[in-house]
Steps between C-alpha positions, in 0.01 A plus 500: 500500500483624156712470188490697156694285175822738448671498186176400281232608329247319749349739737389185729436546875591195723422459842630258792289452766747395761869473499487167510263500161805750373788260599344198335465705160879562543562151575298440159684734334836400613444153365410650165771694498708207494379309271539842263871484566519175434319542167721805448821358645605810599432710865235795427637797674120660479354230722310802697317529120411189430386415882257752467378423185448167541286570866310731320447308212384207758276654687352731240451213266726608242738351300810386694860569364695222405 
């Protein structure tokens, strides 16, 4: 399972090797999420965005949003 950054200038490539290996980056990025909304104190209707930013970021090695 494959997945190319939308909505950036990265051209990163991230793979998952199992579904399981994807649902614990979602977990991950879930509980980052939240802690962005709670920074922001307001509900981010482009969650889909900033999801796959931040797994890209995290398994590229790049620099996760905040």
């Amino acid at each position: 399972m494959s997945s190319t950054e939308a909505g950036s200038d990265s051209t990163a490539e991230t793979t998952y090797t199992s579904t399981a290996d994807l649902a614990d980056a979602l977990r991950r990025a879930e509980a980052a999420h939240g802690e962005h909304e709670r920074r922001t104190g307001e509900r981010d209707e482009n969650w889909p965005d900033w999801y796959a930013a931040y797994m890209v970021a995290e398994r590229s090695g790049g620099e996760l949003p905040t």
